[in-house]
C-alpha positions in Angstrom: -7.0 9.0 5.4 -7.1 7.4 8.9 -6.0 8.8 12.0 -4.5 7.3 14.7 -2.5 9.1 17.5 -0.8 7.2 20.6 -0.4 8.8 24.0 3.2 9.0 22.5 1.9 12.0 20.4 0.4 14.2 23.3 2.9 16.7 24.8 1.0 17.2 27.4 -0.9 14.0 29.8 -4.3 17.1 29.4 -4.2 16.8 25.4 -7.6 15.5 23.9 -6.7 12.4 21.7 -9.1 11.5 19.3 -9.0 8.1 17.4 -10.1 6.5 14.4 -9.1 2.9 13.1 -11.8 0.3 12.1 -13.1 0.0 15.8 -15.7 -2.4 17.1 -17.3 -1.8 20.0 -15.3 -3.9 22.0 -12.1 -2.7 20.9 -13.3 1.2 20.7 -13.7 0.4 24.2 -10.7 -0.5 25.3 -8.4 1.8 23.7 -10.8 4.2 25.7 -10.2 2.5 29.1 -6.7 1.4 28.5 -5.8 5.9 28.2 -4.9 5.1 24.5 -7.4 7.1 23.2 -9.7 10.2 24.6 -12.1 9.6 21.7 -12.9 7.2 19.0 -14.9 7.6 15.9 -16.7 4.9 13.9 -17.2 6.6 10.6 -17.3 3.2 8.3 -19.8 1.9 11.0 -22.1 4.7 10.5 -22.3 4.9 7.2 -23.4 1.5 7.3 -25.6 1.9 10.7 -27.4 5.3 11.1 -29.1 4.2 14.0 -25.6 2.6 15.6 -25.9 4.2 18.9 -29.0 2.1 19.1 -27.1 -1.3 18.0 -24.4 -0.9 20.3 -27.1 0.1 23.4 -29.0 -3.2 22.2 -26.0 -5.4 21.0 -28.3 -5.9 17.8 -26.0 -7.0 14.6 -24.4 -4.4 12.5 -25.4 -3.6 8.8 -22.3 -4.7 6.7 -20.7 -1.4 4.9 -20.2 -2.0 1.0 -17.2 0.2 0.3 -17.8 0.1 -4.0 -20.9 2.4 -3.1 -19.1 4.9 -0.5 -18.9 8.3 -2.5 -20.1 6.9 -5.4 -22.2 9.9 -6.2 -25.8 8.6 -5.1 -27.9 7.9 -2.7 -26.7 4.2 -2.9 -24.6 3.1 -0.3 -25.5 6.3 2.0 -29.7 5.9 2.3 -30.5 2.4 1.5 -29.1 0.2 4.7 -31.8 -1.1 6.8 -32.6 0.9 9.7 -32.7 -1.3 12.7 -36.2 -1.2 13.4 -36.5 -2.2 10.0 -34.1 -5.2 10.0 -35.8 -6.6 13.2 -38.6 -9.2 13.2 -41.6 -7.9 15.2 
């Protein structure tokens, strides 16, 4: 399920408005600093990129996510991605 609220949705201009919707970091950003959003989650983005705090701080490139693995039952799809000091030459 994805969730996406608009400042439509807040009674109140002090409401916390959390969002979730495929963001990069770019666009994450701007719903942020436009007042669309309080809050956005990248939950696709970390599945694929446990270390994505790190990526964003570095601009390094992003894992790709392979959605045929996600709850699949196993540890593929969840523990295999490269972490990024693993993905980066020395």
């Amino acid at each position: 399920m994805t969730l996406f609220l608009t400042p439509s949705c807040r009674s109140e201009p002090s409401e916390f408005e959390p969002s979730t919707c495929g963001y990069t970091l770019e666009t994450a950003e701007e719903e942020i600093s436009s007042g669309r959003a309080d809050l956005v989650s990248f939950g696709t983005q970390f599945l694929a990129n446990p270390d994505l705090p790190e990526r964003f701080a570095t601009g390094a490139a992003l894992n790709a996510p392979t959605p045929a693995t996600f709850y699949s039952g196993g540890a593929l799809g969840y523990t295999d991605y490269p972490a990024l000091a693993a993905s980066t030459p020395p």
